[in-house]
C-alpha positions as CSV (number, residue, x, y, z in Angstrom):
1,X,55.2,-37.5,-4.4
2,X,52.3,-34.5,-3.9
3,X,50.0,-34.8,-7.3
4,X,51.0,-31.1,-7.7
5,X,54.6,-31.7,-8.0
6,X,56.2,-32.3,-11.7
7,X,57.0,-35.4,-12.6
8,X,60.0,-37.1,-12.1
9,X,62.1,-38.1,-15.6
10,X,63.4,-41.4,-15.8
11,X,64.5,-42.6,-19.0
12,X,65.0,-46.8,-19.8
13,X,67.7,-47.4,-22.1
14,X,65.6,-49.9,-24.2
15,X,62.5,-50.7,-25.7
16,X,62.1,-53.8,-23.6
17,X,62.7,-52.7,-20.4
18,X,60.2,-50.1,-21.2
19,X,57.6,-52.9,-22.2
20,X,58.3,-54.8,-19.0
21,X,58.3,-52.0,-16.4
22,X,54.8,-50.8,-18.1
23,X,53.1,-47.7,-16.6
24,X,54.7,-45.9,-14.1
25,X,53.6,-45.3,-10.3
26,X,52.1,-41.7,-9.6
27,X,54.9,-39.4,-10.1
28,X,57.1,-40.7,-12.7
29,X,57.8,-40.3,-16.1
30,X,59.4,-42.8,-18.1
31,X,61.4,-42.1,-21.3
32,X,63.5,-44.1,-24.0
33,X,66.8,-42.9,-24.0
34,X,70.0,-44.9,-25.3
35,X,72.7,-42.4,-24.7
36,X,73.9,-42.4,-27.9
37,X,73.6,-38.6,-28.0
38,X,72.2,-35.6,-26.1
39,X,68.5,-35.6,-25.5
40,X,66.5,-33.1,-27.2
41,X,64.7,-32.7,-23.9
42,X,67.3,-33.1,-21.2
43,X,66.6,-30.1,-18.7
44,X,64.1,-31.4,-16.6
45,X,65.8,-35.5,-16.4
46,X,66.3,-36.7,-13.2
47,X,67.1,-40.1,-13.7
48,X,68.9,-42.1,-15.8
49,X,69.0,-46.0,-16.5
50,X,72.6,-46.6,-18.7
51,X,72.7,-49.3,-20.9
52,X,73.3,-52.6,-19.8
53,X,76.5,-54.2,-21.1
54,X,77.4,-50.5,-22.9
55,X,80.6,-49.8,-20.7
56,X,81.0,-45.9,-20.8
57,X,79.2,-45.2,-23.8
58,X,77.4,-42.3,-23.3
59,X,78.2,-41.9,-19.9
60,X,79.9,-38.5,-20.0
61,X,76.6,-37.2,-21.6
62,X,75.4,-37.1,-17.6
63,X,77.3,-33.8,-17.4
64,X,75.0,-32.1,-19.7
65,X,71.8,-33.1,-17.4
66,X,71.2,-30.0,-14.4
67,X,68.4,-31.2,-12.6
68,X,70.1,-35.4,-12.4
69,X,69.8,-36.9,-9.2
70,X,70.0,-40.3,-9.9
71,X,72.1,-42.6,-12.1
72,X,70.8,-46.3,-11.5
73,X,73.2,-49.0,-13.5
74,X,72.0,-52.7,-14.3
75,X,75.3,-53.5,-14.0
76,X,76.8,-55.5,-10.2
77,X,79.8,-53.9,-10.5
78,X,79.8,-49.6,-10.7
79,X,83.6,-48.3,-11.0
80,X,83.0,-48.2,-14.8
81,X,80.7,-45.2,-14.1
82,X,82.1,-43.7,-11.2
83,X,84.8,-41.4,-13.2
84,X,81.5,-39.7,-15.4
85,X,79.2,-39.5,-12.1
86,X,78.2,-35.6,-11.8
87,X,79.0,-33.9,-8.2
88,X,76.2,-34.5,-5.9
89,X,74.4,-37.2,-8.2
90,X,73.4,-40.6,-6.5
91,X,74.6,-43.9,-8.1
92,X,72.8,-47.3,-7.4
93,X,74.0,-50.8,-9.2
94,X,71.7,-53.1,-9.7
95,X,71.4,-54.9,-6.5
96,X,70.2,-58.9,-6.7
97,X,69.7,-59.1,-10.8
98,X,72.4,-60.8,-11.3
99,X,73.0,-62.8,-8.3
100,X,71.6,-65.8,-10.2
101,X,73.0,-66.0,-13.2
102,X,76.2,-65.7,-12.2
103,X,76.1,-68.1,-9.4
104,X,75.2,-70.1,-12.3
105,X,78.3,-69.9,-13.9
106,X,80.8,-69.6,-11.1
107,X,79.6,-73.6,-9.9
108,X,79.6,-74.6,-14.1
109,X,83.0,-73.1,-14.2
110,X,84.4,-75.4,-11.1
111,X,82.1,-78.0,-11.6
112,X,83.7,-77.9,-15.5
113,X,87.2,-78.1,-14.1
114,X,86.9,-80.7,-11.4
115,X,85.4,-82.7,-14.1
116,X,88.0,-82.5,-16.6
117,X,85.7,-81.2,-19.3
118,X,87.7,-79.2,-21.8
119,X,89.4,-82.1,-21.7
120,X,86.6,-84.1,-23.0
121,X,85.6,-81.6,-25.5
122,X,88.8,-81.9,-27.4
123,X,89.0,-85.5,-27.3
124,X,85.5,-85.0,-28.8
125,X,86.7,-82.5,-31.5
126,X,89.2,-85.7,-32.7
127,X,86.7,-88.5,-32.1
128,X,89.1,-89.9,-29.3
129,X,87.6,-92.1,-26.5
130,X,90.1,-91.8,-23.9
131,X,91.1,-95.2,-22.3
132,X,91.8,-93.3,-18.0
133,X,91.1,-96.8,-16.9
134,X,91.2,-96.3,-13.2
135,X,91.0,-92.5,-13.1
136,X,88.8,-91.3,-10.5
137,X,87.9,-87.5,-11.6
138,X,87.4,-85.3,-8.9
139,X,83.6,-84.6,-7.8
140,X,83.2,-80.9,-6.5
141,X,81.1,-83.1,-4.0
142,X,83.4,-83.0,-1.1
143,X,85.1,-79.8,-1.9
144,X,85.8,-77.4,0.7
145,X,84.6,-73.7,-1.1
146,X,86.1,-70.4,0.0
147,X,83.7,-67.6,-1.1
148,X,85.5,-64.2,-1.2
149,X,83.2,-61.3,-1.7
150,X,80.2,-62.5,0.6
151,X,77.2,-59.8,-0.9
152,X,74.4,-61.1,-3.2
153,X,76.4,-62.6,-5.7
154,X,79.0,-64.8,-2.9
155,X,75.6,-65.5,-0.9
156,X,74.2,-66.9,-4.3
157,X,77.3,-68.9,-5.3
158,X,76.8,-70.7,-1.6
159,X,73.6,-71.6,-1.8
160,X,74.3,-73.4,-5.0
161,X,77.7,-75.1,-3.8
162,X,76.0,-76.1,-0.5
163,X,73.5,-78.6,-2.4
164,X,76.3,-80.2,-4.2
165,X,77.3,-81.6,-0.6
166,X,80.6,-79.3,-0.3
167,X,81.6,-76.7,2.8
168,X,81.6,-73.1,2.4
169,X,82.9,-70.6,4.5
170,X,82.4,-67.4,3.2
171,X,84.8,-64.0,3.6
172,X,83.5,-60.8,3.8
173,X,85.2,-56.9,4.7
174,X,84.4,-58.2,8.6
175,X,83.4,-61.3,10.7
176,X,80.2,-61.9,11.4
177,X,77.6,-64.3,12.7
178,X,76.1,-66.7,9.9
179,X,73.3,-66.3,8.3
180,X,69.8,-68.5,7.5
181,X,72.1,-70.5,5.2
182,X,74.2,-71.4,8.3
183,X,77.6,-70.4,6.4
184,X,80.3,-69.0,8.6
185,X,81.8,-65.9,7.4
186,X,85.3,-64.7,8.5
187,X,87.4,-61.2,7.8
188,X,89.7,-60.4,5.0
189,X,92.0,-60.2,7.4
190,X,91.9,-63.8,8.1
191,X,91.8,-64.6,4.0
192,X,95.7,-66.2,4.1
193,X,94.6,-68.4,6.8
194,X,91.4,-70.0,4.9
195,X,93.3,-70.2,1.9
196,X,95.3,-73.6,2.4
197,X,92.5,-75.3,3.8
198,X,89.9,-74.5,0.6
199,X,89.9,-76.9,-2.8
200,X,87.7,-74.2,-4.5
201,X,88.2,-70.6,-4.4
202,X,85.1,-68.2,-6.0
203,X,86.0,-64.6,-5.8
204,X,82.4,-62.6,-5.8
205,X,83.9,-59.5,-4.6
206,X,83.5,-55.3,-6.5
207,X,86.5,-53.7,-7.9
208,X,87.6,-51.1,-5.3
209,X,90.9,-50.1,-4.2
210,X,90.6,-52.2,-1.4
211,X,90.4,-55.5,-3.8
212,X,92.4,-54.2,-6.9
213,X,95.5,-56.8,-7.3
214,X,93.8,-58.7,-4.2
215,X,95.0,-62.3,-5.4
216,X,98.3,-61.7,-5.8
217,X,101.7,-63.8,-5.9
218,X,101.3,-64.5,-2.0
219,X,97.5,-65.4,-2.0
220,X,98.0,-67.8,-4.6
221,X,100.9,-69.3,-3.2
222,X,99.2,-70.7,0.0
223,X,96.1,-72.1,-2.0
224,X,96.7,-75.8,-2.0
225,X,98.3,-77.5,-4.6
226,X,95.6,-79.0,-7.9
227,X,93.1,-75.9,-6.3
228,X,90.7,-74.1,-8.7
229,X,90.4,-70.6,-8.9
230,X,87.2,-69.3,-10.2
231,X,86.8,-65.3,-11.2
232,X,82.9,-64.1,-11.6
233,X,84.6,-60.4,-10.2
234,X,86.4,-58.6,-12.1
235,X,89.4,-59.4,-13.8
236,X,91.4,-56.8,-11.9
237,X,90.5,-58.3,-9.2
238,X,93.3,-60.6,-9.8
239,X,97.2,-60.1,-10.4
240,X,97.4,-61.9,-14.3
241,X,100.9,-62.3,-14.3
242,X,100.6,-63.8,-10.7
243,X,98.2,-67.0,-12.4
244,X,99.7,-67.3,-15.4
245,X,102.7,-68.5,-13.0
246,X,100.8,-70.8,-11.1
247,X,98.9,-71.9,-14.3
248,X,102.3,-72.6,-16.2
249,X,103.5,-74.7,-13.6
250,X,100.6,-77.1,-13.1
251,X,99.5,-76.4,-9.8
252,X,96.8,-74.5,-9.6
253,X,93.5,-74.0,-12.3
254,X,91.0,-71.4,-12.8
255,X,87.8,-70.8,-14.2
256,X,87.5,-67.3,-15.2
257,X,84.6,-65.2,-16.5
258,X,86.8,-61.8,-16.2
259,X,90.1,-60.7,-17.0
260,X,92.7,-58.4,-16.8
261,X,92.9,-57.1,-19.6
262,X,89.6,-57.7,-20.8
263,X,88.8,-58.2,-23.8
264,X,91.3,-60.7,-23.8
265,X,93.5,-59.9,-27.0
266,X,93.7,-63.3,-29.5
267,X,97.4,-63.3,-28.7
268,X,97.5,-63.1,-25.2
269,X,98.9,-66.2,-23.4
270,X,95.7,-66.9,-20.9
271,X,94.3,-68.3,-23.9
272,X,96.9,-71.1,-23.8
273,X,97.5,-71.5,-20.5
274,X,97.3,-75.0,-19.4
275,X,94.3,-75.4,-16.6
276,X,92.4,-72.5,-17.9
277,X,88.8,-72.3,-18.8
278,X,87.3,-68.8,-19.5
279,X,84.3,-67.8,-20.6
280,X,83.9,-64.2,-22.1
281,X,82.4,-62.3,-19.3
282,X,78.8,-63.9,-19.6
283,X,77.8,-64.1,-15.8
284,X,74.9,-61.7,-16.6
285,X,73.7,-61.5,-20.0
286,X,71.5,-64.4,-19.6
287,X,67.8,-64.7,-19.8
288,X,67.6,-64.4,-16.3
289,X,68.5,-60.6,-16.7
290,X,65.5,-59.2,-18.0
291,X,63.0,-60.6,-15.8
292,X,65.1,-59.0,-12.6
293,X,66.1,-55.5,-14.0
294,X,62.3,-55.2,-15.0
295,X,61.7,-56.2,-11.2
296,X,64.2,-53.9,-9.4
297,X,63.0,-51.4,-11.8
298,X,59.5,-51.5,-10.8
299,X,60.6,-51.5,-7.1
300,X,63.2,-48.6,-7.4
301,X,60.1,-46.5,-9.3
302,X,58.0,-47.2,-6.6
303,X,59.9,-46.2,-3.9
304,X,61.2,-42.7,-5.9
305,X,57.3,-42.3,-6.2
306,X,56.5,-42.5,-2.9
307,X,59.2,-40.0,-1.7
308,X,61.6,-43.3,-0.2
309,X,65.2,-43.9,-1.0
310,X,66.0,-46.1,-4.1
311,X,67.4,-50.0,-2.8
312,X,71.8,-50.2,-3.9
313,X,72.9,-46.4,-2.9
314,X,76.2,-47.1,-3.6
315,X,77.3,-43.1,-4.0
316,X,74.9,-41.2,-1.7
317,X,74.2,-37.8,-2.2
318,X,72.6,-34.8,-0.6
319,X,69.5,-35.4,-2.5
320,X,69.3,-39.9,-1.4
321,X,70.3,-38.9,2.0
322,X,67.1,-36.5,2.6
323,X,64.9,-39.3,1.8
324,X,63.6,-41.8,3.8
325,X,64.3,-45.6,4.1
326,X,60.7,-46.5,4.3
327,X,61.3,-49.8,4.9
């Protein structure tokens, strides 16, 4: 960016990401900014951070900002702030943060289920000892693991399943070649034919209109029988009614992280569904978080400063398209 030029805005939505992204490259101008109400100086802001973990708070406060060319989420997922986006304005989600973390949780959540352990924490919250004498439990050693959505997250969650000894085949929007890890990844149009022959199912995939309601009645139905389901997507991602079937009649189980609706309300009956094991949408707020939004920070301020294209353009516009990859 010339040394002449005025500075581009950027506000941080926190104190500690302001901390941890420290001075800005030539160029830039950071400012705090929560969205909790209109800036007293929001004319000349050209990029804004959301909070993390906010949902649409503050979002339609984007209107009120002319000169905006860039909304950059910390979120994986984007179609919360898709309906507030401004014509014209760029959107980028926060590509690789929370790849980790959440692969984290998607191999506790099948490793949890294989293992039986809800099952031991209640016997624990009675002091019973069960007597299973004989019972082998089932390892996810072995397993074969279908991973649906095959982007950062789905590329983490194989990595991870891969040193557990299991096979993972992963399924993206099209075929193509494997990658380093050596995992072969098929189409979605080939998704009912990988299904019977997978123990563990991890969806990993975005909400779009392409995968709203994608594990329906029929997908389900031709996962094998005592399979495990596990959700770090989004809960709409799946058809409830559809698993609460499956769940009721003891075939299937699921870990899930996401729900439809979410929050869960107390009296809904996923709670009680037998098989089930959900955890209240904690795939990113871990301490991995800050460490990696303070890192994709700093890289998407350097590239904005150096006149390149921010990393995640999941909405281009005219103003991301004019720049250059600079890779």
């Amino acid at each position: 960016m010339p040394a002449t030029a005025e500075p581009l805005v950027v506000t941080l939505p926190d104190q500690a990401l302001l901390d941890g992204v420290g001075s800005p490259p030539d160029g830039i101008e950071l400012r705090l900014w929560e969205l909790r109400e209109r800036p007293d100086e929001g004319q000349d802001i050209g990029v804004v951070v959301p909070p993390y973990m906010a949902g649409t708070r503050g979002l339609p406060l984007l209107a009120d900002l002319p000169n905006l060319r860039l909304v950059q989420t910390l979120t994986a997922g984007f179609e919360h702030a898709l309906p507030f986006l401004p014509d014209d304005v760029a959107l980028a989600n926060a590509r690789g943060v929370h790849d980790t973390s959440t692969a984290e949780l998607a191999v506790t959540l099948a490793l949890a289920l294989l293992r039986d352990v809800p099952e031991f924490v209640r016997a624990q919250e009675v002091g019973h000892w069960p007597s299973d004498e004989g019972v082998r439990y089932r390892s996810l050693a072995d397993r074969r693991v279908l991973v649906v959505g095959y982007g950062g997250v789905g590329r983490a969650v194989a990595h991870r399943m891969l040193a557990f000894e299991t096979t993972v085949t992963g399924v993206a929007t099209r075929a193509r070649p494997p990658g380093p890890d050596g995992v072969p990844v098929r189409g979605v149009d080939e998704l009912h034919e990988l299904l019977p022959h997978h123990d563990v199912v991890v969806l990993a995939t975005p909400l779009t209109d392409a995968t709203r309601g994608l594990v329906d009645a029929a997908f389900l139905a031709v996962m094998p029988d005592d399979a495990v389901l596990v959700n770090v997507a989004r809960g709409a991602v799946v058809d409830t009614d559809a698993l609460l079937a499956e769940l009721r009649s003891g075939r299937l189980r699921a870990g899930l992280d996401v729900t439809d609706p979410e929050p869960l309300p107390p009296d809904h009956p996923l709670w009680t569904a037998p098989g089930v094991l959900i955890s209240p949408h904690t795939g990113g707020p871990t301490s991995a978080f800050l460490p990696r939004a303070v890192a994709l920070l700093r890289g998407q301020l350097e590239r904005l400063s150096t006149g390149r294209r921010p990393r995640g353009i999941v909405v281009p516009s005219t103003w991301s398209e004019s720049l250059s990859d600079g890779d």
